[in-house]
N, C-alpha and C positions, 0 to 999 in steps of 0.2 A: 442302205447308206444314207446319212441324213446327209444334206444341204450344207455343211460345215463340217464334212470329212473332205479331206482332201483326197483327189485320184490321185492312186498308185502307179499309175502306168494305165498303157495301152495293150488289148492283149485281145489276136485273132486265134477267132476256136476255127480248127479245119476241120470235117469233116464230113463224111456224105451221108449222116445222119442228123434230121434234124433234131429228131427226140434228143440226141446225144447234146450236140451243138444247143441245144434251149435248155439242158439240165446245167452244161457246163458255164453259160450264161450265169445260173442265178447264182453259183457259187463264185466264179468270179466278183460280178457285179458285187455280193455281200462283202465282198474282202478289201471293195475301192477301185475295181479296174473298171474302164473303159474297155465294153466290147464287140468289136465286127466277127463276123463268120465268112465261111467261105466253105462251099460243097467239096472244092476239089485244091488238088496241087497247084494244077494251073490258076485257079481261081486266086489262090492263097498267093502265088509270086506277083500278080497282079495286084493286088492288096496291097503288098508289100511295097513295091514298085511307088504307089501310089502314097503311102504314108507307115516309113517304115515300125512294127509295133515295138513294144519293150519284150515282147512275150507271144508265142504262137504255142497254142495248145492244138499235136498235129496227129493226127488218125494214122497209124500204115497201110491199108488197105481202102486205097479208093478208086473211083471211075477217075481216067483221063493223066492225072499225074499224082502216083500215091507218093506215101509217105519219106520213104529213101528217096524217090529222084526230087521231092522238094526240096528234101534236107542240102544234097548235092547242089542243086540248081543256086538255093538261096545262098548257101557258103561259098559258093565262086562267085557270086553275083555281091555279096553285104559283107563277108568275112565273115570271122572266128566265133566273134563275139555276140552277136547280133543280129537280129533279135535272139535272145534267150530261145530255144525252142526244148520243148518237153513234149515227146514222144507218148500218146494214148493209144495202147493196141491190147487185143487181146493173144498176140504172139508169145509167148512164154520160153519160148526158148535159150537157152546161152547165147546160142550163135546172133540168134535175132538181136537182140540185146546188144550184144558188141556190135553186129551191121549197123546199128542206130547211134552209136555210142561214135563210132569210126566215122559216123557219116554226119557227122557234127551235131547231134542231139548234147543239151548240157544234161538232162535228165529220160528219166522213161517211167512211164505208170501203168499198172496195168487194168483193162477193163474188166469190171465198172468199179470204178472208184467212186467213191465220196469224198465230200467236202472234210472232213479229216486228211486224208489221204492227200488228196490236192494241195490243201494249204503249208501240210507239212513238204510238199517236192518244190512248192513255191519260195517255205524258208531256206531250203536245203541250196536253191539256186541267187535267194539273195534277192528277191523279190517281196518280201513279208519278211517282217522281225521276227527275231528268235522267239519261240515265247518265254519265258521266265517263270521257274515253278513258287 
């Protein structure tokens, strides 16, 4: 991102990998976001707490507070809309899927995605422009 793009937003990667959390950085970062991390749920609603983001890119499966009881916490805590969160798991399931979808995720992706992948659940939720063929 040069010096004359403007930030897109603000967008917390949660998860309790770093590797994961510093790949999903540089794809952020190239697309214009502003980004913090956070190991866990509990970390994540502290975060939030603190400065709420446009965008939380969030794990299901972590130590201390994973992925559903964030989701829960932060929708009774911010509401509906807000932050944007999209769901990164390697869950595959139907069911899991709807538990995340119910549990107020706007999106879900699955592990490991790439920056294709990413940018397009980012158009999808209205965070990046369409692109135009």
């Amino acid at each position: 991102m040069s010096a004359t793009t403007p930030l897109r937003g603000q967008c917390l990667v949660v998860d309790d990998s770093r590797v994961v959390r510093r790949a999903a950085r540089r794809m952020l970062e190239a697309h214009g976001f502003g980004v913090t991390e956070a190991e866990d749920g509990q970390q994540a609603l502290e975060a939030c707490r603190a400065a709420l983001p446009d965008l939380v890119l969030l794990d299901w499966n972590m130590p201390v507070l994973d992925g559903p009881g964030f989701l829960r916490a932060a929708r009774a805590e911010f509401g509906p809309d807000r932050p944007v969160i999209v769901l990164c798991t390697t869950e595959a399931a139907l069911e899991r899927i709807l538990e995340a979808l119910e549990a107020g995720a706007q999106e879900y992706v699955m592990k490991p995605f790439d920056e294709t992948i990413l940018q397009d659940k980012l158009m999808q939720v209205g965070l990046l422009p369409q692109e135009t063929a």
